[in-house]
Every structure is written in C-alpha cells, then in structure tokens.
C-alpha positions in Angstrom: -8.6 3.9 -14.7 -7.2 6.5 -16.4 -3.1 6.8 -17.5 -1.6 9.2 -15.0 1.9 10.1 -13.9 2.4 8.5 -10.5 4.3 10.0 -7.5 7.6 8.5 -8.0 9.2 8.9 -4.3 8.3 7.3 -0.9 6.3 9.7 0.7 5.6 10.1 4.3 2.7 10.6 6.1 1.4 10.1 9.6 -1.5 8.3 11.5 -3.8 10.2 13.6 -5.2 9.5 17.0 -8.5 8.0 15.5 -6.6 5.8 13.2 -6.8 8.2 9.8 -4.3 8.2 7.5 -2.7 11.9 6.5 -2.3 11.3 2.8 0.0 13.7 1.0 -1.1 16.1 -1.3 1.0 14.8 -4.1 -1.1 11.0 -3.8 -4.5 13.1 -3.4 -3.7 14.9 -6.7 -2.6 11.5 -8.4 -5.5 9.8 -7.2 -7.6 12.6 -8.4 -6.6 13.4 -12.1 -6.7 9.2 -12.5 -10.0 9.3 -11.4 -9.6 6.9 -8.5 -12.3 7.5 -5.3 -13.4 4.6 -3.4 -10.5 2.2 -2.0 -10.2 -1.1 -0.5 -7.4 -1.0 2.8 -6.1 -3.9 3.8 -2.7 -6.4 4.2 -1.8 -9.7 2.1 1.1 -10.3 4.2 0.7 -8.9 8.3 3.9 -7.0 7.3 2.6 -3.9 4.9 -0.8 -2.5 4.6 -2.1 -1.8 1.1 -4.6 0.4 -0.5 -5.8 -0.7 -3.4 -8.3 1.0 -6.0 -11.2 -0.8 -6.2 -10.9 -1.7 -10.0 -7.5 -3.3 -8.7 -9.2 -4.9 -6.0 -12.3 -6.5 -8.0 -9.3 -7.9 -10.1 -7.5 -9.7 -6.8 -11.4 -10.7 -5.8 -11.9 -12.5 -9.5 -8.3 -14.0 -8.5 -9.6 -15.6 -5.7 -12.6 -16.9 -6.8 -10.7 -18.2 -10.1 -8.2 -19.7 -8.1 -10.3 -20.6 -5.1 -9.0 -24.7 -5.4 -5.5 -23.2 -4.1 -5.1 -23.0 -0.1 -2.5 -20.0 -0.7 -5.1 -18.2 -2.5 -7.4 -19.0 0.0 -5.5 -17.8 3.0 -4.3 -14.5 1.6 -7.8 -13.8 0.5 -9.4 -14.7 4.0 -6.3 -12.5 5.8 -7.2 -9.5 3.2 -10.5 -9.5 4.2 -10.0 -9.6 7.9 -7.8 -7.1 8.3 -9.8 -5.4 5.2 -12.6 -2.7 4.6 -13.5 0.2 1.9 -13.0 3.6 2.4 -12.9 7.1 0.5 -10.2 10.1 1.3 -12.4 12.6 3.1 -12.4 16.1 2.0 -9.7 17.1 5.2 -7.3 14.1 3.1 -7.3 11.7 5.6 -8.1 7.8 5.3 -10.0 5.7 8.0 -7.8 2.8 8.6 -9.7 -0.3 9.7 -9.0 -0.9 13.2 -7.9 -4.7 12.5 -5.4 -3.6 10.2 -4.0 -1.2 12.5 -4.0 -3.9 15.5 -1.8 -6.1 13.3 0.5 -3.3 11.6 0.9 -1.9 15.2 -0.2 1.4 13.9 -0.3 3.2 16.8 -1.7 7.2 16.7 0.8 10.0 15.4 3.0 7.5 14.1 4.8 7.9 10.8 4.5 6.0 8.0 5.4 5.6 5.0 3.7 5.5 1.3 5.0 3.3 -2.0 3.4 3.2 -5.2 4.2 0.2 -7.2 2.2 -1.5 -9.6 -1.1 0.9 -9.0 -1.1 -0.3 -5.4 -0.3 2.2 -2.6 2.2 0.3 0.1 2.0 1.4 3.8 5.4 0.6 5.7 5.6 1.0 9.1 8.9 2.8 10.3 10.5 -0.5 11.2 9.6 -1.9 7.8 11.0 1.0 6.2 14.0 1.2 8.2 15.0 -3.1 7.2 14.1 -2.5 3.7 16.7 0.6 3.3 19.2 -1.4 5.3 18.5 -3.9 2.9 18.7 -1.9 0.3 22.3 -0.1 0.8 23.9 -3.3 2.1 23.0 -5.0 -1.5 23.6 -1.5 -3.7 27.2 -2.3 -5.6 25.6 -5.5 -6.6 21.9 -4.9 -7.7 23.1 -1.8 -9.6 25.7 -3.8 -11.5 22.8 -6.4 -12.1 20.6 -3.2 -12.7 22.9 -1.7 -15.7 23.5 -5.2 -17.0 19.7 -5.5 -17.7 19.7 -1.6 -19.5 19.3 0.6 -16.4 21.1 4.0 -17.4 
C-alpha cells in the first residue's frame, strides 16, 4: 500500500435500497491515489461494520491461522467471515454490502451511516452507534483532553 493522506473527518454516507454503500468522493479519491481496489466487508464485533483492504485483511487472516490455538481468535475469525465477503467500489461509487452483515448491523435501505478511518480500516457506524459514541464522547471531553495535553496533544 502506498503512503497516502487519509480523510481525517467522519464522513457520512447512505445505504441504498439494494444494500450498496454511497461512498464519498473524498474515500474514493483516498482509496484511489493509495492504490487500494479490492476489499474485504465484514464485522469483528456485531456492533460496526468494517472494510478492510485486502493487504490488511490477508494480515488479520495470517492472525488467525497463527493464533488459531486461541478460542477468541477463533470466534472473531468465524463471525468475520459469516457476516464477511469481498467486494470492489463500482464505477457509480457504491459498495455491495453482504446481506448478512446488513441483517446484523440493521442496515436497513436509505439509511445513513457513517464512515471512520482509523488504522487503515474504514469503520461503518450505524446512526445509533454514532449517536452513543458522541454522547460518549462530550460527556468525557474536560477529562480526556486534560489526559490528551498531558500526553503532548497541542
């Protein structure tokens, strides 16, 4: 993968009626000029979907082969790939959501959602995700940004 700026804001974007995923131009462009194509859509955790690019996907695959002793490892890796299944941004820049990750998301058509970068994974949070995380969030603000500028954050 190539070294790329990444979007740095939480972009929204919306599900269509056949289950495709709107992706903002600003994520197509990223995705682009890093050269990422093919994807690997899925869920660790029933709570946010995740779209992974495959390099970082063969990674979490040699993770659970490596660590295949470990019933954790073995539980997120059968739940990934239930709920999991390639896919490519057509040329209209949508993204086929599998249908058993939508089932347990609740991803219902023409709802919003919306889109995190972090650590070279793309996060999908559902509006009620969103909403408990900024809720979150603001109720712990005083405290995590005196935490924050103790540890160097300016």
């Amino acid at each position: 993968m190539q070294e790329v700026d990444s979007p740095q804001t939480i972009l929204s974007a919306r599900v269509d009626d056949k289950g495709r995923l709107d992706v903002p131009e600003d994520l197509i462009s990223y995705l682009q000029h890093a050269g990422i194509t093919k994807l690997f859509v899925t869920t660790a955790d029933l709570r946010l979907g995740r779209i992974y690019p495959i390099e970082v996907w063969k990674h979490n695959e040699k993770v659970f082969l490596e660590q295949r002793g470990k019933p954790g490892m073995k539980r997120i890796a059968f739940l990934s790939r239930v709920h999991g299944d390639y896919g490519m941004i057509d040329k209209a820049g949508r993204l086929l959501l599998p249908a058993k990750l939508r089932e347990a998301l609740h991803l219902n058509q023409r709802q919003t959602v919306w889109l995190e970068l972090h650590n070279g994974v793309i996060n999908i949070l559902t509006q009620g995700v969103y909403d408990e995380t900024l809720r979150d969030a603001v109720a712990n603000n005083a405290a995590d940004l005196e935490s924050a500028e103790g540890l160097g954050f300016i």
